[in-house]
C-alpha positions in Angstrom: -28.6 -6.7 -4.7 -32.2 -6.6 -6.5 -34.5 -8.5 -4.8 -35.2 -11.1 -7.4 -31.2 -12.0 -8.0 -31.5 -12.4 -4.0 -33.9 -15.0 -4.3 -33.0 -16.5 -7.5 -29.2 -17.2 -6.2 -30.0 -19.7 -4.5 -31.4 -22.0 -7.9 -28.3 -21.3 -9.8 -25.7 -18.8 -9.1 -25.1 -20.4 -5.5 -27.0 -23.0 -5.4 -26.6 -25.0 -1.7 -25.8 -28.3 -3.6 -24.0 -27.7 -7.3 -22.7 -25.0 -6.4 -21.4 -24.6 -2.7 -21.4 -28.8 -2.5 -23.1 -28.3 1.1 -25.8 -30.6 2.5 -24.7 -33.9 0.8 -24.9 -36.4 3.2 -28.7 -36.0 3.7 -29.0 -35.8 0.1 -27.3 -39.0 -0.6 -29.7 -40.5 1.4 -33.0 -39.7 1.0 -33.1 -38.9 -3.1 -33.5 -42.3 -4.0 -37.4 -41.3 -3.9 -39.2 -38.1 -5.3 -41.4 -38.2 -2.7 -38.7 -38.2 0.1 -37.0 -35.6 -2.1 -39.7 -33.1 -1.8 -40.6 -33.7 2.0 -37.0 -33.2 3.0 -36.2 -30.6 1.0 -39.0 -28.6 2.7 -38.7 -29.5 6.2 -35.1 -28.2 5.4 -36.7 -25.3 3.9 -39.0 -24.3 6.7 -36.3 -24.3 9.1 -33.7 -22.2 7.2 -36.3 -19.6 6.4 -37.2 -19.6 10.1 -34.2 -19.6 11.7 -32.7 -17.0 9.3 -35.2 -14.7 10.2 -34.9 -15.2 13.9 -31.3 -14.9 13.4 -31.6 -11.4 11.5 -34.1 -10.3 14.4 -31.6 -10.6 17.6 -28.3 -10.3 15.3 -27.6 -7.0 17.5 -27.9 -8.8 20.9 -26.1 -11.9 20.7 -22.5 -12.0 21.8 -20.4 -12.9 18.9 -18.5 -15.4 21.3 -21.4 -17.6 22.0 -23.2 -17.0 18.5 -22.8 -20.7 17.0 -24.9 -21.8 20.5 -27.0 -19.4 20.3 -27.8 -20.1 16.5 -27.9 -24.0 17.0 -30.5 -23.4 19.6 -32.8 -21.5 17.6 -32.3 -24.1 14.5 -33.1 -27.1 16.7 -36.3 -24.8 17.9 -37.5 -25.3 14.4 -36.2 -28.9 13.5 -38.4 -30.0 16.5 -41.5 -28.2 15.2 -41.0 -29.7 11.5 -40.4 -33.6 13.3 -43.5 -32.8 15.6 -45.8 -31.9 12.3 -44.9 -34.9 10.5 -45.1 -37.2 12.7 -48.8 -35.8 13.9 -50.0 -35.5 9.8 -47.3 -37.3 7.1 -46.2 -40.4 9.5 -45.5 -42.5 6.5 -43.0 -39.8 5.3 -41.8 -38.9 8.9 -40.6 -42.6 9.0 -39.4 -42.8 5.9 -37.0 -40.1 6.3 -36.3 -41.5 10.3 -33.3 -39.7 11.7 -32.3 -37.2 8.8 -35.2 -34.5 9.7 -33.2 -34.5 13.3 -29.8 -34.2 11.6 -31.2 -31.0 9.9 -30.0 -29.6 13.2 -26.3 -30.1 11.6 -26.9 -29.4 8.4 -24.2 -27.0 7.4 -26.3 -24.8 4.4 -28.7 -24.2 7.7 -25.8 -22.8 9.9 -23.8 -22.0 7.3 -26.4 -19.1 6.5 -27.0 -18.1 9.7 -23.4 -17.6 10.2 -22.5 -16.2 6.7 -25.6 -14.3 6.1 -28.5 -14.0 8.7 -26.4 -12.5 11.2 -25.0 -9.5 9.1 -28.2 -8.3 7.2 -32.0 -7.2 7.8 -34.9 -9.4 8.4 -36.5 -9.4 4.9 -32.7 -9.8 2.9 -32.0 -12.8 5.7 -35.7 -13.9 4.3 -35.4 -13.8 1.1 -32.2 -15.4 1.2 -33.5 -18.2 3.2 -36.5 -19.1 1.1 -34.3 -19.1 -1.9 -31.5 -21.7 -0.8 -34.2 -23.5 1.2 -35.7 -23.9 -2.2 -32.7 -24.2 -4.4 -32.0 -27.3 -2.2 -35.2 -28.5 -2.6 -35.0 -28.2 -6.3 -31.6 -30.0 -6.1 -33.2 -33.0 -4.6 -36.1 -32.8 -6.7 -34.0 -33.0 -9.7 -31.7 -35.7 -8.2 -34.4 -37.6 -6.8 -36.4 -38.0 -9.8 -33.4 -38.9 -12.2 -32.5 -42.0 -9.6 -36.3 -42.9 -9.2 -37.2 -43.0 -12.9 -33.9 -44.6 -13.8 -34.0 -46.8 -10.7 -37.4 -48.0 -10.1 -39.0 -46.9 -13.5 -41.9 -44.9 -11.6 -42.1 -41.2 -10.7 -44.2 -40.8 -7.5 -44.7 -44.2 -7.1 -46.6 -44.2 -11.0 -45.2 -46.2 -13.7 -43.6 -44.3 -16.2 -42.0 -47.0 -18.8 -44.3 -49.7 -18.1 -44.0 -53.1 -16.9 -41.5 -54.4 -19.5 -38.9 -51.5 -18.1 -35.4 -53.3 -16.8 -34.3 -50.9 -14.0 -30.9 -49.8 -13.5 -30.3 -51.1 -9.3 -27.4 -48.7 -9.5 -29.5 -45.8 -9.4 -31.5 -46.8 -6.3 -27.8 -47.5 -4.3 -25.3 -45.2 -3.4 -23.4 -44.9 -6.3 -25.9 -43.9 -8.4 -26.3 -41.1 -5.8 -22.3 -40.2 -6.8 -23.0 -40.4 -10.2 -26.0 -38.4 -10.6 -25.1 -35.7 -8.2 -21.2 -35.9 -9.9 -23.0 -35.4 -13.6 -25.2 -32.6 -12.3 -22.2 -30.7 -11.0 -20.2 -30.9 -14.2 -23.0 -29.9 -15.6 -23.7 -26.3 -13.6 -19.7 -25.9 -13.3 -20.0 -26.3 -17.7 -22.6 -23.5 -17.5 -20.9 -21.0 -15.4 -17.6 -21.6 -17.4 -19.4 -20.5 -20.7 -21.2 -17.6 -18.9 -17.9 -16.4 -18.1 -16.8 -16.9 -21.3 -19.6 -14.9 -23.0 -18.8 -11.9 -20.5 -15.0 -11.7 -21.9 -14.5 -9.9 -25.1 -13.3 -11.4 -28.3 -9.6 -10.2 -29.2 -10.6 -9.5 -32.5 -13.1 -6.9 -31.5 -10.8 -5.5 -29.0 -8.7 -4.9 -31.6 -11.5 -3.2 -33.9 -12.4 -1.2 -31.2 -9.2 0.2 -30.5 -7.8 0.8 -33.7 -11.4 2.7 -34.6 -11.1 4.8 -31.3 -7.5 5.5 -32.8 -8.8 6.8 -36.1 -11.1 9.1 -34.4 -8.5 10.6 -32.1 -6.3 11.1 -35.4 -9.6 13.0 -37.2 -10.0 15.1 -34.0 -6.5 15.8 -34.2 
């Protein structure tokens, strides 16, 4: 695979959230916020890049009936470093996000990769890989989180964006509008892979054409 559409799967194609559906409990309950959005979504980042390439490194010398051990040991490695950092420089945001930057330890696009992926392929695919479902996660709560926050709170980053007359929908902030936004957004990306399918079949009608012109050509040869 090209090394672009390796990174790029991960935003679209198989995207960790729209896509595979993995990872939703945490992101049910930290999008209600950009901010917590963004700082989750790259903690989670951080670690799957990390681990992945860890992973890919002693692939060859772990015994495949003690891999998922192995693998959570080297995840929570990472999740320790990332709760560590935020606590030291972005308290506000470490406590804001409280015991979900643990719980990374479980997340299942984390293992999932490390199982699926990390272990079967070279350090920079198992990289490249990483960084771009780390990020296509992180672009999943971006988008989800700033839908909710605009339509719940009427602010984006904490700055007003309809002003102070602006009757916010409650729903949004609550988990049901989590449901709903996340449920929209998957219709949405299933929609687009439907009609990209579509736009790979041929017509019948020019199936036809071709055909009976490849027919008329045999006939002339003849």
């Amino acid at each position: 695979m090209p090394v672009f559409k390796e990174f790029s799967k991960g935003f679209f194609r198989e995207n960790p959230v729209f896509v595979l559906a993995l990872g939703l409990c945490p992101l049910l309950a930290v999008s209600s916020l950009v901010e917590k959005g963004i700082g989750m979504g790259l903690a989670a980042c951080f670690v799957l890049v990390c681990s992945n390439v860890i992973i890919s490194l002693v692939r060859r010398l772990v015994p495949k009936r003690i891999r998922i051990p192995i693998f959570i040991v080297v995840i929570a490695t990472f999740v320790v470093i990332v709760e560590l950092v935020m606590k030291a420089y972005l308290p506000p945001l470490s406590e804001a996000l409280g015991i979900f930057i643990p719980l990374i330890v479980v997340n299942c696009i984390i293992l999932g990769r490390a199982e699926a992926y990390a272990q079967k392929n070279s350090v920079g695919r198992a990289f490249l890989d990483g960084l771009g479902m780390g990020l296509g996660f992180t672009y999943a709560l971006l988008l989800i989180a700033t839908i909710r926050e605009v339509l719940g709170f009427g602010t984006f980053l904490g700055m007003s964006v309809f002003g102070p007359e602006f009757n916010p929908a409650t729903i949004m902030i609550l988990a049901p509008g989590a449901f709903l936004t996340i449920g929209f957004l998957m219709g949405y990306f299933n929609w687009r892979r439907h009609r990209k399918k579509l736009k790979t079949i041929p017509e019948p009608d020019a199936v036809l054409a071709e055909r009976d012109a490849l027919t008329e050509t045999t006939r002339g040869a003849a």
